[in-house]
BAVEXFI-228930 format. One record per residue (C-alpha): x, y, z. Coordinates in steps of 0.1 Angstrom, whole numbers, plus 2048, in hexadecimal, padded with zeros to 3 digits. Layout:
N
XYZ;...
% end
This chain:
376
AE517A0AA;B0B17C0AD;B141810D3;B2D1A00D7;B451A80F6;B4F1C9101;B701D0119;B5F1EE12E;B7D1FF13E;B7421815C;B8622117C;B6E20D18F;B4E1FE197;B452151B9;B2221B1BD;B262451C0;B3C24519F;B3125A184;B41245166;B34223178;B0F231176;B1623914F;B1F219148;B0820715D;AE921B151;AF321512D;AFD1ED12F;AD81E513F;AC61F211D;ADE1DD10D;ACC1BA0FA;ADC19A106;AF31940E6;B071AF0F5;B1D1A5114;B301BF124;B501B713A;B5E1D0152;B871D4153;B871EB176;BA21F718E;B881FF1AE;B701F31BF;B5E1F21E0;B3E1E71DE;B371C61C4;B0D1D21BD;B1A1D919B;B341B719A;B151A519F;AFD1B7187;B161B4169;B1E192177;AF718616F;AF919714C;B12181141;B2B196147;B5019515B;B631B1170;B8A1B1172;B9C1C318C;BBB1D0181;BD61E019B;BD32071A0;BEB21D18A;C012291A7;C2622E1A5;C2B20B1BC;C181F71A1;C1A20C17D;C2D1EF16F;C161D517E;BF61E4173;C051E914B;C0D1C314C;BED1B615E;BDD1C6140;BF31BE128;BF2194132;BCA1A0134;BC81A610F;BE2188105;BC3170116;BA518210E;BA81940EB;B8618A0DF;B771AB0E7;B611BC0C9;B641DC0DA;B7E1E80F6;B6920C103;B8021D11A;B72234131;B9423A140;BA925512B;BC7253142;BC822A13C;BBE22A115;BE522410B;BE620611C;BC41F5115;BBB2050EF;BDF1FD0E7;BDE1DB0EE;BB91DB0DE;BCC1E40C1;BE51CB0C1;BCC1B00C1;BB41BF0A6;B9A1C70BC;B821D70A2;B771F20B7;B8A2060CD;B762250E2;B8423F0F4;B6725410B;B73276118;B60280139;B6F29A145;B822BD139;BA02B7150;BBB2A1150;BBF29B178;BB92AD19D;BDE2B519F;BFA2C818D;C122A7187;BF628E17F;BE82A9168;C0D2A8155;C0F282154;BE827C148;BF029412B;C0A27D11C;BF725F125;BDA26E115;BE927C0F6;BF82580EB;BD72470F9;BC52570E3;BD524C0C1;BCF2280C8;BAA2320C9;B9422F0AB;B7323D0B6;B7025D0CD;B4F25D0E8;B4C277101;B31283117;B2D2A7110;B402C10F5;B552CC114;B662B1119;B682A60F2;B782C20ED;B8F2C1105;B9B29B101;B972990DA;BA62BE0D1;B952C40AA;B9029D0A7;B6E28C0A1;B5B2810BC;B372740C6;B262820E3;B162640F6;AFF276110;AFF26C139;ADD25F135;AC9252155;AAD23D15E;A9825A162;A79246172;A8D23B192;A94265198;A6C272195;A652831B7;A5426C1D0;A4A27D1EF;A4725B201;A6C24F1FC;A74276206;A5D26F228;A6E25122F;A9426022A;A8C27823F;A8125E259;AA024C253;AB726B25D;AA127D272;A9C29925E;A812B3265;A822D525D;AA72D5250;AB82E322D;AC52C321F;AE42CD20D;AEF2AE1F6;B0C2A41E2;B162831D1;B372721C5;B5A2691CD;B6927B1ED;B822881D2;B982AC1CE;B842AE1AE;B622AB1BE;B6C2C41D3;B562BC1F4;B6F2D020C;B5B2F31FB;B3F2E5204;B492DC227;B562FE228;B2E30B21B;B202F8238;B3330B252;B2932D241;B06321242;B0130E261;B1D326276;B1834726B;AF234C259;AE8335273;AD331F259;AC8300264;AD42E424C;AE62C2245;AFC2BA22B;B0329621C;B1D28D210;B1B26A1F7;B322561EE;B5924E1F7;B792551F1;B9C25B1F9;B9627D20B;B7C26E222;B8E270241;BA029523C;B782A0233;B6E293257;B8C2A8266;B7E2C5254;B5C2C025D;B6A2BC285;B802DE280;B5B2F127B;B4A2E0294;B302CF275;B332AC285;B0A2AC28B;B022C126A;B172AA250;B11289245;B2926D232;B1325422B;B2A23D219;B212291F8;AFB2241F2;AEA2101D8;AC822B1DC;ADC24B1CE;AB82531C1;AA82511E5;AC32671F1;AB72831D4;A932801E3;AA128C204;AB62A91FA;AA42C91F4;AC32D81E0;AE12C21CD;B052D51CB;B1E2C91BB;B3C2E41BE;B5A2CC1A6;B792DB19A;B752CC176;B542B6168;B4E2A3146;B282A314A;B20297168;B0527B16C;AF928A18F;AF22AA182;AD7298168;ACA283187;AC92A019F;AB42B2184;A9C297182;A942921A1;A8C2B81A0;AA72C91B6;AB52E81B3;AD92E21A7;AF72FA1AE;B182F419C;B38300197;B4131417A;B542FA170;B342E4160;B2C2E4144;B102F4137;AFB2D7124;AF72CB148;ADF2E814C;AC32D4140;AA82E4156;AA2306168;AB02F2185;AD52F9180;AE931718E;B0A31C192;B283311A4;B4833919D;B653211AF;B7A3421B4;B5F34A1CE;B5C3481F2;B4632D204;B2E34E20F;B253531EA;B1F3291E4;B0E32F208;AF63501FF;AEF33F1DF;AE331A1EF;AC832C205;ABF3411EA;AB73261D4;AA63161F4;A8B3311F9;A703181EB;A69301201;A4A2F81F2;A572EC1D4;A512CA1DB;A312CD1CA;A482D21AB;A642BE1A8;A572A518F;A502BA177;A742B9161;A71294157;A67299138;A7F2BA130;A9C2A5138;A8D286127;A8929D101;AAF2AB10A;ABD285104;AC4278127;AA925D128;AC023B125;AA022811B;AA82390FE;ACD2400FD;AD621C106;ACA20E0E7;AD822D0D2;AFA2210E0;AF41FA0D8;AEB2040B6;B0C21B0B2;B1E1FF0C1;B0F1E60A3;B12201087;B37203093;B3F1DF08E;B2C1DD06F;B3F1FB05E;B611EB06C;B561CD05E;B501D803B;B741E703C;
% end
């Protein structure tokens, strides 16, 4: 069988990056004959370097797109694509960086050129939001194929164009409940009789973690709650989050734990997930929260085929950290759930987000695609 490359292009490879676990969960249900490089312009950890590495695969780091090195970055790619134009498929999980990679895709006849929306907002601030609109709008016209993980963000990247939703499926057996990996967590932190408050992903504006640093001193300060939240993952607001956590006097009630390679074991340990962004495609945490059986509170802002289980909840971001608070420990009442939080496997499994199954959908998509291109 004929082998076929794919250029992957993402942000990164960080282990607490939404878009990274997409791409990784769908590339390991992938057969052999398909070999997936990475084109990437972060990364901090090289567990995922390594696993593509032993699938036949190859990561390139390209330079950040900052002011300093704009014209750098567009010519690293663009001598990229003069070497290595013997791509089948250039998938860009990137909006913001789709002019320069699915242009040059283009210009070297690359057959099939993807551009995956996953998100409904162009950028955290005001200015990048003005510049990623441009850059999106002429992106998109070198594309030839639209993917996106959800009809939220479809519609917003893709206007009234044609687009294929390609859902942000998980391995959903590494997320069942298991009481003994939630035993030994709470060994591992010394948690006893806490409320684990837990959130995942990059230290980022539009993750929004300073609300929920702002929740914890409602809860812990003035309902006098006893509880700890975690904070997973890293990013660029890292250090100003630890100032805010030292302003409310949180330093014993908040953890960063950094990058993990055990996100699930972390989900066993929290008894609620929050995730409080400013804007969300469909994120994959929400699915992974849900099947490991927590209750899941969200912003407004999420879109509503994330609410694949009774789990989800949400509250408005134009409220104060008291309602997000009231609502966290009234969601919390059960503590006895335990006994239940395996039972919503199989609801999220018959809603699509199995990637046993979903992985081979996209391989076969991937090989109709070539074959219809081919007959052109």
């Amino acid at each position: 069988m004929k082998v076929i490359k794919v250029l992957m292009v993402t942000p990164g490879l960080n282990l607490c990056g939404g878009i990274e676990s997409f791409c990784m969960n769908y590339i390991r249900q992938f057969d052999a004959n398909i070999i997936v490089d990475f084109a990437i312009h972060d990364v901090t950890d090289d567990t995922y370097t390594k696993e593509i590495e032993k699938r036949g695969g190859k990561v390139y780091v390209f330079p950040k797109f900052k002011l300093k090195t704009f014209v750098k970055t567009i010519k690293t790619i663009n001598s990229f694509f003069k070497e290595h134009h013997d791509y089948d498929i250039v998938h860009c999980n990137m909006a913001n960086a789709a002019l320069f990679y699915l242009s040059n895709a283009k210009k070297y006849n690359i057959k099939i050129r993807i551009q995956h929306s996953h998100q409904n907002s162009y950028a955290d601030k005001p200015s990048h939001k003005i510049r990623n609109f441009f850059l999106v709008k002429k992106g998109n016209k070198y594309a030839n194929i639209n993917f996106a993980c959800a009809k939220l963000a479809g519609d917003f990247l893709f206007k009234n164009k044609e687009y294929k939703i390609i859902r942000n499926a998980i391995d959903l057996d590494k997320y069942v409940f298991n009481n003994i990996t939630r035993k030994k967590m709470q060994s591992q932190y010394g948690i006893t009789n806490e409320l684990v408050i837990g959130n995942i992903g990059r230290l980022t504006e539009q993750k929004n973690q300073q609300l929920l640093i702002k929740i914890m001193d409602y809860i812990v300060n003035t309902k006098k709650e006893n509880a700890k939240l975690f904070l997973v993952g890293k990013g660029h607001l890292e250090n100003y989050l630890k100032e805010l956590v030292k302003k409310y006097n949180l330093q014993d009630k908040v953890v960063f734990t950094g990058e993990v390679n055990n996100v699930q074991d972390y989900l066993q340990l929290f008894d609620i997930f929050v995730l409080p962004s400013l804007y969300e495609g469909l994120s994959v945490v929400n699915i992974e929260a849900q099947a490991a059986g927590l209750p899941t509170l969200v912003s407004d802002k999420i879109t509503k085929e994330a609410y694949v289980t009774e789990l989800m909840a949400s509250v408005g971001l134009n409220l104060p950290a008291s309602e997000w608070g009231d609502k966290i420990l009234s969601l919390n009442k059960n503590r006895d759930r335990e006994s239940r939080r395996n039972i919503y496997i199989e609801e999220i499994r018959k809603n699509g987000y199995d990637i046993k199954i979903e992985g081979k959908k996209l391989e076969k998509l991937y090989l109709d695609l070539l074959e219809n291109e081919n007959r052109c």
